[in-house]
N, C-alpha and C positions, 0 to 999 in steps of 0.2 A: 651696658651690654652684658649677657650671659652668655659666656662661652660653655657650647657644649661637646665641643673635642679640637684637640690642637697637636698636630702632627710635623715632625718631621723626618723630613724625607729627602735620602741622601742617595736615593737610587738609580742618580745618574749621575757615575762616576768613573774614573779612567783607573786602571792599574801600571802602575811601571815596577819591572820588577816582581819581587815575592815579599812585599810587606807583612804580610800576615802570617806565613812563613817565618823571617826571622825577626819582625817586633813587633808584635803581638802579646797583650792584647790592644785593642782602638778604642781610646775612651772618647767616650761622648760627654763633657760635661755641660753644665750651666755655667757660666761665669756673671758678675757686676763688676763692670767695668765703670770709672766717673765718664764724668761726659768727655772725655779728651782720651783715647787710647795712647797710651805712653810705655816705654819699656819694660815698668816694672808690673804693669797690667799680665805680663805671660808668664811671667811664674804665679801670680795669684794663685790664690783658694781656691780649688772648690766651690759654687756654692750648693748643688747639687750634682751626684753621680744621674747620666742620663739611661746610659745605657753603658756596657763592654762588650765590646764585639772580636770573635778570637779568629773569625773567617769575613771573605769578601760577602758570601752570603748574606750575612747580619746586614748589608747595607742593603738590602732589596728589601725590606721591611719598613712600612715606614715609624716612628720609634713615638708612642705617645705620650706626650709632653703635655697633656690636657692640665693636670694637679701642679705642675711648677706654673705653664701661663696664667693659669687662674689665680694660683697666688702673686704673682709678680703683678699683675694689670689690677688685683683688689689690695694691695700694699701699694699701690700706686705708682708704680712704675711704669715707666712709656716704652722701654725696651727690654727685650731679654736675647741674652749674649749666648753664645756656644761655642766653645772650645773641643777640635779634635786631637789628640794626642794618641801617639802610641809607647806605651811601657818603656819601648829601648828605642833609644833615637839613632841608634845608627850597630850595624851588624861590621862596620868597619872593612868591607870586601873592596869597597871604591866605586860601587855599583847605584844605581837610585835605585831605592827601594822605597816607593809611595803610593800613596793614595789622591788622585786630584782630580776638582770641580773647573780646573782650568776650561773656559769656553761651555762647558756644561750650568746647567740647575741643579742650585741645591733648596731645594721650599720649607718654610713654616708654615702649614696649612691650618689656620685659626676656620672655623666652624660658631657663628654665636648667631644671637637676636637679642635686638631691643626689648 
């Protein structure tokens, strides 16, 4: 198969709180995870930056991932991971301050042909 554009899109999502306010910025990475996610899978590497998003905004786009799928699926790979994190995991107020797909879509929208 030829992929010719691979998207994700994260633009249906909930706020609680002022996440992007006080821990910010929202990284979007790639992660390879083995086939078993296990503990030490969340602090992993990197394996690509996907995107940084420093407002809610940035999630209304959706973020093309075409050059990482295409490499992951022609390296032979049958999945590709993503990780969201934000800079500072907690502003310490007592309050949630997140971002969540709880009940909602999050899509990888792959695009190809035989």
């Amino acid at each position: 198969a030829h992929i010719t554009q691979a998207q994700l899109d994260l633009s249906d999502y909930a706020l609680s709180g002022s996440p992007f306010e006080w821990l910010r910025p929202l990284y979007v990475e790639e992660v390879n995870w083995g086939p078993t996610l296990d503990a030490a899978d969340y602090g992993a590497a990197a394996a690509a930056s996907l995107a940084t998003l420093n407002d809610a905004e940035g999630l209304d786009d959706p973020i093309d991932v075409t050059g990482r799928v295409t490499s992951r699926i022609d390296g032979g790979g049958n999945s590709f991971g993503i990780r969201l994190r934000f800079e500072t995991t907690t502003n310490d107020d007592g309050t949630n301050d997140s971002v969540n797909w709880a009940g909602r879509t999050a899509q990888l929208i792959i695009h190809y042909y035989k």
